[in-house]
N, C-alpha and C positions, 0 to 999 in steps of 0.2 A: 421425548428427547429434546424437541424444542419449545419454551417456556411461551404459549400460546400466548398468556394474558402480557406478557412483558415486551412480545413482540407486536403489539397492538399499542400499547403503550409508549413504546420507542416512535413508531411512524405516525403518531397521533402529535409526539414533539417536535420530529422533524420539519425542516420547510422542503417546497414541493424541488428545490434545485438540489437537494442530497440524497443520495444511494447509501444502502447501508451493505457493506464486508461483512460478511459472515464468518467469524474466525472460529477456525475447528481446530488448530493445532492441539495435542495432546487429547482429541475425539474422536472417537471409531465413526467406521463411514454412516452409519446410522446416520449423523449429526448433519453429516454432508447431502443423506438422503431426506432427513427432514427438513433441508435448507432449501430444497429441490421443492419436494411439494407444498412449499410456503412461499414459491416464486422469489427466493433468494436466490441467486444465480453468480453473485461476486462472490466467491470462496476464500479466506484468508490460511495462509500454513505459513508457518516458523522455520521451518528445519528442511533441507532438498530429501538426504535422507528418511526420515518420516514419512514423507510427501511421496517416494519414489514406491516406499513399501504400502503403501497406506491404497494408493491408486492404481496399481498395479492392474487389477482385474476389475477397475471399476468399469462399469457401463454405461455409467451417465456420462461419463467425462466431457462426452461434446457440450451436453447442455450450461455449463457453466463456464465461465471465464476466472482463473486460478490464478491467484497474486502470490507471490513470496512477500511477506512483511517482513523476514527476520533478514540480522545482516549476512552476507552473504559474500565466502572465502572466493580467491581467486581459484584457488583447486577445485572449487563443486559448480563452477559457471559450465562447463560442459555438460552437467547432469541438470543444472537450473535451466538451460536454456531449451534443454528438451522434453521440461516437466513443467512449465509456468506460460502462463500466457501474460502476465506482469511481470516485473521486478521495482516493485516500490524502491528497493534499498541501493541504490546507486550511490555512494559516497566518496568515490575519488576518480580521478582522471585517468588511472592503471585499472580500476573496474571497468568503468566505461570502454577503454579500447580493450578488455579482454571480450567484453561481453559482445562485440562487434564482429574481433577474429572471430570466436566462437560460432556467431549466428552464421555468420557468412559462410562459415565452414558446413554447417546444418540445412546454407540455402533457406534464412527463415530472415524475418526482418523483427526485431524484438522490440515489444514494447518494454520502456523505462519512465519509470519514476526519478527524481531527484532525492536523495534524502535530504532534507535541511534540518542543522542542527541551530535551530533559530533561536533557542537561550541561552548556545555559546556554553552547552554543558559539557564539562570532558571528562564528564564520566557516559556519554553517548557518543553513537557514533555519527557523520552528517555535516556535511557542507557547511560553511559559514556563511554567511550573506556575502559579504563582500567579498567572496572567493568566486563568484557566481560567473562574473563577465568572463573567467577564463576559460568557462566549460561551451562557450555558445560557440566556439571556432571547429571544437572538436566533434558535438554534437553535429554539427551542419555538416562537419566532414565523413561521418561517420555516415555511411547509406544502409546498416544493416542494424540501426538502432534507429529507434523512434520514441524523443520525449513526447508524452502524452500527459506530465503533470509533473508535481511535487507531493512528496511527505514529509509528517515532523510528530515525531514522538515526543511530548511533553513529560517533564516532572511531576509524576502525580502528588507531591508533598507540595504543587504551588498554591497559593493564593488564588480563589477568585478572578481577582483582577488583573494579577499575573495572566495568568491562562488565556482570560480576553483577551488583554493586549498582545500575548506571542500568538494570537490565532487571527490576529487580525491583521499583525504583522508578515505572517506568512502567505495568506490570501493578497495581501498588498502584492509581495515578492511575487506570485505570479501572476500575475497581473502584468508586473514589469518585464516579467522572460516571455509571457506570451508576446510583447508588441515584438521580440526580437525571433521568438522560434510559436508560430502562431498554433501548432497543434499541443502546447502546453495547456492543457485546460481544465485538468484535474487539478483539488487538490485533497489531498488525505491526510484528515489530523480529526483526534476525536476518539475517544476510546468510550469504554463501561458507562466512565464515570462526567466525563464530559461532553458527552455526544450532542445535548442538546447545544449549549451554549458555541460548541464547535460548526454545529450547521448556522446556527443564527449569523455566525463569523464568517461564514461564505464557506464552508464545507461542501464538496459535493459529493464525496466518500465519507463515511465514518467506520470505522474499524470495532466491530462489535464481538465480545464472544461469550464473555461471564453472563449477561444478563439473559441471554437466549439461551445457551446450554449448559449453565451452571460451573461451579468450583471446577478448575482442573486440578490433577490428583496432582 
């Protein structure tokens, strides 16, 4: 279920300051079980739905720490916030305080991500850089959220050089929200296909799932 030699190969490119996401969305828990005894422990899913039916009766669940990467409606924050111990995909100021009432209502304090939409593509969803200084008043306000990083889904049709520069730009970016909200310290960008050159970037998450358990259907 998990591509032994390609997961030896991925940590052999890594540097020693990135973790790698295990992304299992659209894979039976098998996926999630061979992620387990391969001392994968950061789990990635797409969808709350999926994720709610999928875990249901799982047993391991303690052992691993569960991100949502996909974006995420205001209507299913009540079922994400009781099934995720991330939510990467934080993208506007009406998520952020719903995801606050919510937690607070569950009595839980929620980690969050930022989504940053750092090539300004609008056909994705995601923050803009310079929209950034408005969220640090709400975050500080907010006691039942906790930013712990940033993410940014890249254009896979970029350039090379492209890709460096928005991954270098993004690692800049928190950098600059850590000196203001000091537990920003993730950041998560990096897929299949540019994992490596996203750690060399300052990655400390990379979001992996094709090359470890193959084609989704």
């Amino acid at each position: 279920m998990l591509n032994i030699r390609a997961f030896k190969k991925i940590k052999k490119n890594l540097q020693p300051h990135t973790n790698i996401i295990a992304i299992t969305k659209k894979k039976p828990i098998e996926a999630i079980e061979a992620a387990i005894y391969n001392n994968l422990f950061l789990i990635g899913e797409n969808q709350v739905q999926e994720t709610e039916k999928k875990y249901k009766n799982f047993k391991q669940r303690k052992k691993i720490k569960l991100h949502l990467i996909g974006h995420l409606q205001t209507n299913k924050v009540k079922k994400a916030i009781s099934l995720f111990d991330v939510i990467q995909t934080v993208d506007s100021l009406k998520l952020l305080n719903k995801i606050n009432q919510e937690a607070k209502k569950q009595k839980k304090t929620q980690t969050i991500y930022l989504q940053i939409n750092i090539s300004k593509d609008k056909n994705k969803h995601g923050i803009l850089e310079e929209e950034i200084k408005s969220y640090y008043h709400e975050i500080k306000k907010n006691k039942n959220v906790k930013l712990k990083g940033i993410m940014t889904i890249l254009n896979q049709t970029n350039t090379t050089k492209t890709t460096k520069n928005e991954f270098i730009k993004t690692k800049q970016l928190q950098r600059q929200i850590q000196k203001e909200i000091t537990s920003c310290k993730e950041v998560s960008m990096g897929m299949s296909k540019d994992y490596s050159l996203a750690s060399k970037s300052g990655a400390t998450q990379v979001r992996i799932g094709t090359i470890l358990f193959g084609k989704r259907k």
